[in-house]
C-alpha positions in Angstrom: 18.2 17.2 -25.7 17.1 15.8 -22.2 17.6 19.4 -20.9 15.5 20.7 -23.3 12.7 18.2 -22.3 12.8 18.4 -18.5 13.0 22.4 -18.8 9.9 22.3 -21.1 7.3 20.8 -18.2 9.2 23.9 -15.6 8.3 26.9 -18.2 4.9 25.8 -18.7 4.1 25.4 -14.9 1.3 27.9 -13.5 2.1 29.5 -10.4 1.0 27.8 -7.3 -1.6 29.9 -6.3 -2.8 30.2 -9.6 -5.5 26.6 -8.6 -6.2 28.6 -5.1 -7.1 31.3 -7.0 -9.4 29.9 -10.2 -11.4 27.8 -7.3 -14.8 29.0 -6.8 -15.1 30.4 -3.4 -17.6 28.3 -1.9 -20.1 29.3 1.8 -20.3 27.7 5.3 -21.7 24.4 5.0 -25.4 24.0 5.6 -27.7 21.5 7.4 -29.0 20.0 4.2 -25.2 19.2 2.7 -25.1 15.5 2.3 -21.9 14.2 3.8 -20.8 10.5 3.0 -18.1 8.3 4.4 -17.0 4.3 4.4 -17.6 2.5 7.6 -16.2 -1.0 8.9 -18.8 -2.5 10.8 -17.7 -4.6 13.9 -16.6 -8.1 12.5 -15.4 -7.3 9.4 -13.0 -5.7 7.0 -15.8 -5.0 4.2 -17.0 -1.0 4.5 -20.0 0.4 4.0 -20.9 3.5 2.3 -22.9 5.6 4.7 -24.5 9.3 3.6 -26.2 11.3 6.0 -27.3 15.0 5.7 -25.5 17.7 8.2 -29.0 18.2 10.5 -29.1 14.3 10.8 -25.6 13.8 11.7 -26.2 16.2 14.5 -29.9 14.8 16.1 -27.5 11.6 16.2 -24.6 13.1 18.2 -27.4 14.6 20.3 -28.9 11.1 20.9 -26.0 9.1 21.3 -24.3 11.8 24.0 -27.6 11.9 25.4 -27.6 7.9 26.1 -24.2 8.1 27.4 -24.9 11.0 30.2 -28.3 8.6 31.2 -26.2 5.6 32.0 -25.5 5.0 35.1 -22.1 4.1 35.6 -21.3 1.3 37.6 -17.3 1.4 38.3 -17.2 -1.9 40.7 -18.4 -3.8 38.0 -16.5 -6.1 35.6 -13.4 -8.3 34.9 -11.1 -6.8 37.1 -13.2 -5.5 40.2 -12.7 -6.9 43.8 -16.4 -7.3 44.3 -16.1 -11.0 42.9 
């Protein structure tokens, strides 16, 4: 009897490309996809639920690499420099 009811859930089993196959084929994402993701802000362990649309996500990568190459990087300073 337990043979019986352990083969049962094999035999009626699909295939396992039968999911990859019944899933809709779907295009290249676009700029206008909304994308959404949890974030932990600095300080604590609560996240936040952040959505954003592709095009926006990308002006920000833009600005915030943009920032970064305008800095001027100072390597003598800080904590561990011999300039004290």
């Amino acid at each position: 009897m337990a043979a019986a009811v352990l083969a049962a859930p094999q035999a009626s089993a699909a295939p396992p490309n039968a999911a990859v196959a019944a899933a809709p084929h779907k295009s290249a994402p676009s700029g206008s996809d909304r994308v959404c993701w949890d974030e932990k802000p600095t300080g604590t362990h609560f996240p936040i639920h952040v959505c954003a649309n592709r095009d926006e996500l990308e002006l920000r990568r833009r600005r915030d690499q943009d920032a970064l190459n305008q800095k001027p990087r100072n390597e003598s300073a800080g904590a561990f420099s011999a300039a004290h």
